[in-house]
C-alpha positions in Angstrom: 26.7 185.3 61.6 23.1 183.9 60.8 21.2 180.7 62.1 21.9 178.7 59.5 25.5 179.4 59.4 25.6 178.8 63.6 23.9 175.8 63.0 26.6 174.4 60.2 29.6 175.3 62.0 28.0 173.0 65.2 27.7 170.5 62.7 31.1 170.5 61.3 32.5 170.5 64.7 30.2 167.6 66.0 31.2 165.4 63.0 35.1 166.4 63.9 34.6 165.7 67.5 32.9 161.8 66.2 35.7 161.4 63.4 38.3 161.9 66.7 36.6 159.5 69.2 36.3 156.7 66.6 39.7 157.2 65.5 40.5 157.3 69.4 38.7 153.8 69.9 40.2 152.0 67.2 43.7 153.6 68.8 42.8 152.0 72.1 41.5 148.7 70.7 45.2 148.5 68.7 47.1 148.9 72.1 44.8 146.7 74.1 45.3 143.8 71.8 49.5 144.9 70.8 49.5 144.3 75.3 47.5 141.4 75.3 50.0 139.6 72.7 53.1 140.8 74.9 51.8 139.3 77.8 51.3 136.3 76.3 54.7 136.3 75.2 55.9 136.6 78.0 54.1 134.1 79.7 55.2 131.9 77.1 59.1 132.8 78.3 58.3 132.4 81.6 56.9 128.7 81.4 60.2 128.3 78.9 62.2 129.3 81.4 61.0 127.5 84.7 61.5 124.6 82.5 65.1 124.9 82.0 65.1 125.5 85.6 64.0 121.7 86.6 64.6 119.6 88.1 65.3 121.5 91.4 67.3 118.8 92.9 70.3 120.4 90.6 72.8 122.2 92.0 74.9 122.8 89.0 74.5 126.4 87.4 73.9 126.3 83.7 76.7 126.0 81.5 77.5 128.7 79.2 80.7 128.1 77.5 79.9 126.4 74.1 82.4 123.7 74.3 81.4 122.9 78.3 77.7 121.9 77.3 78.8 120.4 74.1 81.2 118.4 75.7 78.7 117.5 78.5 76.2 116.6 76.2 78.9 114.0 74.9 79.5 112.7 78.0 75.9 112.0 79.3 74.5 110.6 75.7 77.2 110.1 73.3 75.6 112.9 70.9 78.8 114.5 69.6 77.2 116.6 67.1 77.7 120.2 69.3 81.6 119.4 69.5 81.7 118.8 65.1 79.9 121.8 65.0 82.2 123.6 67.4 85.3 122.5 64.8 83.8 123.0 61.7 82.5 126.7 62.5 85.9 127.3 64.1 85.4 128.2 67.9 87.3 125.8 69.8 90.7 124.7 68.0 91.3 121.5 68.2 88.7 119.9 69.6 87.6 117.0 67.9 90.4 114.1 67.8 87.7 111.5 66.5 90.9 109.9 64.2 92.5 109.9 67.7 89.8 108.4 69.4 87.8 110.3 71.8 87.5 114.5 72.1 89.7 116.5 74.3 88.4 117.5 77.8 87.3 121.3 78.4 90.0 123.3 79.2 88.7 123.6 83.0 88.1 119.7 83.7 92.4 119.6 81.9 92.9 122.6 84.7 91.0 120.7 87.4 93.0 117.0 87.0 96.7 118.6 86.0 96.5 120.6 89.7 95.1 117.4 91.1 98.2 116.0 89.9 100.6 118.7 90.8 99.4 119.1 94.1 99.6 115.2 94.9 102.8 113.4 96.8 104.8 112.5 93.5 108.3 113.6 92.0 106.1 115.9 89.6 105.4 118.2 92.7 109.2 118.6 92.9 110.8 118.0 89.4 110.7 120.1 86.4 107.6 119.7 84.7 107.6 120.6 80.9 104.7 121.2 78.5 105.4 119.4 75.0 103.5 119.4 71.3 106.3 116.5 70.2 106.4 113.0 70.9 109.6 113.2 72.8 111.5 116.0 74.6 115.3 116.4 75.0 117.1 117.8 77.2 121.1 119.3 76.5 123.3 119.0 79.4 126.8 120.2 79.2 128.2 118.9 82.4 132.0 119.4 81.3 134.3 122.4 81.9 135.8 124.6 79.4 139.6 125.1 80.4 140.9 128.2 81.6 144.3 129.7 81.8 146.1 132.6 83.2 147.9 134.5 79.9 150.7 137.2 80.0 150.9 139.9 77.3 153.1 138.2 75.2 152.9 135.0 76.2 150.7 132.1 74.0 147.7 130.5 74.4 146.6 127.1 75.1 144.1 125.7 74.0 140.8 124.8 76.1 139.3 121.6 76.9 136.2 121.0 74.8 132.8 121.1 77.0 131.1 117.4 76.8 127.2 118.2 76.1 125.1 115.0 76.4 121.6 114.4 75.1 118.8 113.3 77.0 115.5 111.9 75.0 112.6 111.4 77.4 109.8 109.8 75.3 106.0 110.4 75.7 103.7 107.6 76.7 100.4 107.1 77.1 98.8 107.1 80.3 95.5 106.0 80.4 92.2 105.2 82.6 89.1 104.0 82.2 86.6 104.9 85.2 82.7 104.1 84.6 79.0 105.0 85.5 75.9 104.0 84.8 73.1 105.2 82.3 70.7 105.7 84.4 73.6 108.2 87.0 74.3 110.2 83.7 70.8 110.9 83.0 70.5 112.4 86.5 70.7 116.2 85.7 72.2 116.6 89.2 75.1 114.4 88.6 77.9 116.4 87.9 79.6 114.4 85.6 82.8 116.7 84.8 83.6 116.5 88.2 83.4 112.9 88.6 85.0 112.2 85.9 88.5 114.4 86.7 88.6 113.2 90.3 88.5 109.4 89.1 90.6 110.7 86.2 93.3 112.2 88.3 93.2 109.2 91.0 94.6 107.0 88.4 96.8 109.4 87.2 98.6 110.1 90.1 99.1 106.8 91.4 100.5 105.4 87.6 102.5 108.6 87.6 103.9 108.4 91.0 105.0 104.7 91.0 106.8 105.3 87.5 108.9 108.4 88.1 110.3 106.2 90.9 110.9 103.2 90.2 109.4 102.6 86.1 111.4 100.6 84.2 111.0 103.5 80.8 108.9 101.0 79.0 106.1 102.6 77.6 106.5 104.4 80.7 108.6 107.0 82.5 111.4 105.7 83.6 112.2 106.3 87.5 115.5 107.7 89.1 115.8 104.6 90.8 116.0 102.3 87.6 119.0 104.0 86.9 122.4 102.1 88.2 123.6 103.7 91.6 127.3 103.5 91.9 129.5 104.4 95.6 129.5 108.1 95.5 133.8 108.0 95.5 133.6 106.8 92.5 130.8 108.3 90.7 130.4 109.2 87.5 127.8 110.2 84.6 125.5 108.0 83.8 124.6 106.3 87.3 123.6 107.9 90.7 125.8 108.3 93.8 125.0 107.1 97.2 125.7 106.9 100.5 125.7 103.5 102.5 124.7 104.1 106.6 127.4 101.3 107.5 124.6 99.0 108.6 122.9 96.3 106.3 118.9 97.0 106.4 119.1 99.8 109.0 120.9 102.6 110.2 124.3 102.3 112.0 123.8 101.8 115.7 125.8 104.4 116.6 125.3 107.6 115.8 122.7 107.0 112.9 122.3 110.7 112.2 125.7 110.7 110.7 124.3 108.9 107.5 121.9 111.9 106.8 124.4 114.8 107.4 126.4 112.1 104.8 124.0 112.1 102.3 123.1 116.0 102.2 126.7 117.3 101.7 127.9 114.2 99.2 125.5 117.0 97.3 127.4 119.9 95.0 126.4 122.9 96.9 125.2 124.2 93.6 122.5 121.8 94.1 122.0 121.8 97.6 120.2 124.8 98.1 117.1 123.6 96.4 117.7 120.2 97.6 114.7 118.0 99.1 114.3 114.5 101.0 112.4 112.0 99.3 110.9 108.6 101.2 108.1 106.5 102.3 106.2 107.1 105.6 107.9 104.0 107.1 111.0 105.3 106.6 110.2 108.8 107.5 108.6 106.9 111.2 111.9 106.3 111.5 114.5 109.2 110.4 111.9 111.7 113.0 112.9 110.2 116.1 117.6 110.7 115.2 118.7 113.6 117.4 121.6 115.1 117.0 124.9 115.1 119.2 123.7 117.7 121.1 119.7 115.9 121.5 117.9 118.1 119.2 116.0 116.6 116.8 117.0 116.8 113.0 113.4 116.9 111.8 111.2 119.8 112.5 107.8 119.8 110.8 106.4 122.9 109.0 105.5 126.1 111.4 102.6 127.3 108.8 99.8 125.3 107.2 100.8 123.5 104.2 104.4 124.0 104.5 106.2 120.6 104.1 107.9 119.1 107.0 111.9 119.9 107.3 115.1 117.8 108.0 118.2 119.5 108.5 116.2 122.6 107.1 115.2 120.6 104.0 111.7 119.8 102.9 111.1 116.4 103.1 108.4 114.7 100.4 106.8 111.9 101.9 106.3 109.1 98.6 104.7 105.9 99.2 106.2 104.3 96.4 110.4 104.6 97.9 111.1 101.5 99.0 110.9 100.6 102.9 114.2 100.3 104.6 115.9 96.9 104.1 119.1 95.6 103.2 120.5 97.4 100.3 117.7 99.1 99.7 117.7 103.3 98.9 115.1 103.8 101.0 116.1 107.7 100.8 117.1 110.2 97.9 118.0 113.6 98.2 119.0 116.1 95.7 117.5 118.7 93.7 115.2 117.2 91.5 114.1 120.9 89.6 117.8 120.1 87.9 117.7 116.6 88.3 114.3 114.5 87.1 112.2 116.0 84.0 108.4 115.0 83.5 107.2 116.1 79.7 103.6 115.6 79.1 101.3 116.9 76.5 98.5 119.7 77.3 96.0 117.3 75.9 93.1 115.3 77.8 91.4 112.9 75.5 88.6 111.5 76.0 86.6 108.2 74.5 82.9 107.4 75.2 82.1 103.6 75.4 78.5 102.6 76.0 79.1 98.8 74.6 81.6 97.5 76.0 80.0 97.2 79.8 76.7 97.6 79.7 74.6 98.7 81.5 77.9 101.0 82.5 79.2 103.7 80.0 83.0 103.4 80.2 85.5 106.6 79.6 88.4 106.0 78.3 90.7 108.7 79.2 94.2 109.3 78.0 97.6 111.6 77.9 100.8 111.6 77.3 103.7 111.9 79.8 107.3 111.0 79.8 109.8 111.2 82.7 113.9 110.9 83.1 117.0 111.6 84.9 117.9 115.2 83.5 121.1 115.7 85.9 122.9 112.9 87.2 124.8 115.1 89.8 121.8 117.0 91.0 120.4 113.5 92.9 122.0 111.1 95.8 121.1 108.0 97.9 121.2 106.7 100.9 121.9 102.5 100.3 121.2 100.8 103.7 124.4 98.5 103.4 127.8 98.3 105.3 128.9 99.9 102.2 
């Protein structure tokens, strides 16, 4: 190889090796600024999402169902556009009742006030409690006997008695309430306004609901087991509820007072009386804790775990402010089994109505449901009358 070839391939080599380092440069220059623009990026996310994290006073973890921060957007500001968007695209069935009036609650708050309610001393926590998409529910009871006969082999047969079936319509009414807050409490992030809202909601609830399956008179309410005419249990029959008088007008008999109870309990079918329950007031209750029976042992006996209902003659016992105290001719206790006996109907829905002119400077909620309640089983329930008979 001569000098001037030597010198050539040097050349060729040098202007390779310059080609590679500026092609190298611009390489790094391309990465430094692609990393420069990530990071800003996500600097950018980072400042977005410290911002959703204010204000630190709240304690409340983001809500990520759709309908939950739709809905609490409603609440807080009245902006209802997130739950018409929610219908029209199809994701929550149902939601929006605005010809109604109001939206229906998310399904957790519904969850949170209907085991408020269940949980709470009322006949609902003992009687059979239907769900409902009518406006009334009935109920068939065939409380006759078909007839029976013994037959030969060649002997005829009579015919049976026919069954009596009678039909029970328990209507739905409304049940409403109306708790309120201020503007300036609803704005507060760390307000937790679902929560609020179905305690106050199921307050009202239970104490309407309570009263009525008692004693409401069925106008646009439940009607109560106690609006129904009681009748001496010789000679009861459908329609009306039995009792049992304790011999002694406005209290017990003075001598042996017990015997009223043990009365009471077996004027029961046994079909009934094994899921049979006491039902009174706390007055009354002061005063059934202290009988003995004729050998001193007390007939009531309170629960041995926690939770577990206190017992009378090995029957739990619901204490319900709204029985009436004991007086004369009152029926100050009931016993039966009200699973057969008393039906509450009610609707799954929770609606709710926004009002931010009616009070202001409160925002008032109306909140409503339908609920119905009945006699179902006129044998399944007995009273005790404090009367001399």
């Amino acid at each position: 190889m001569t000098m001037s070839e030597t010198k050539a391939g040097a050349a060729e080599v040098k202007t390779a090796l310059a080609g590679f380092l500026g092609e190298f440069k611009s390489f790094q220059n391309e990465m430094k600024s692609t990393l420069q623009q990530q990071e800003e990026r996500l600097t950018m996310l980072d400042r977005k999402t410290m911002t959703a994290g204010r204000p630190a006073l709240s304690m409340a973890a983001e809500i990520e169902a759709p309908h939950q921060k739709a809905f609490d957007a409603y609440l807080r500001s009245g902006d209802d556009g997130g739950l018409r968007g929610l219908v029209l695209e199809g994701k929550a069935l149902n939601t929006a009742v605005a010809a109604d009036g109001g939206y229906l609650v998310d399904p957790q708050t519904a969850a949170t006030i209907r085991s408020a309610l269940k949980s709470s001393a009322s006949i609902r926590s003992i009687a059979n409690v239907v769900t409902v998409e009518a406006t009334t529910f009935d109920v068939l009871i065939d409380h006759g006997d078909v007839g029976t006969g013994w037959a030969t082999e060649a002997g005829s047969i009579a015919e049976s008695a026919t069954p009596q079936i009678d039909r029970i319509s328990i209507a739905l009414n409304e049940l409403s309430a109306m708790p309120k807050a201020s503007q300036r409490l609803l704005d507060d992030s760390a307000f937790d306004i679902e929560g609020w809202l179905a305690g106050r909601i199921a307050d009202k609830f239970a104490r309407a609901e309570a009263q009525s399956f008692i004693s409401g008179d069925g106008v646009d309410k439940p009607k109560g087991f106690l609006s129904h005419p009681a009748v001496a249990e010789g000679v009861w029959a459908w329609g009306n509820l039995g009792y049992v008088a304790t011999g002694n007008a406005g209290d017990f008999a003075t001598t042996n007072a017990s015997d009223a109870v043990v009365d009471l309990v077996y004027a029961l079918d046994s079909t009934y009386r094994a899921n049979g329950a006491f039902v009174m007031n706390s007055k009354t209750a002061g005063a059934v804790r202290k009988m003995k029976d004729a050998d001193g042992r007390f007939l009531w006996a309170d629960g041995l775990a926690a939770g577990e209902p206190a017992r009378l003659m090995g029957y739990p016992v619901l204490v319900a402010e709204d029985m009436p105290d004991i007086a004369a001719d009152a029926y100050a206790i009931a016993f039966g089994d009200f699973r057969s006996g008393y039906t509450v109907a009610e609707r799954p829905d929770l609606r709710v109505l926004r009002d931010p002119f009616s009070a202001k400077p409160y925002v008032l909620f109306y909140a409503s449901k339908r609920v119905g309640g009945d006699v179902s089983d006129f044998a399944a329930i007995k009273l005790l009358k404090f009367a001399v008979a």
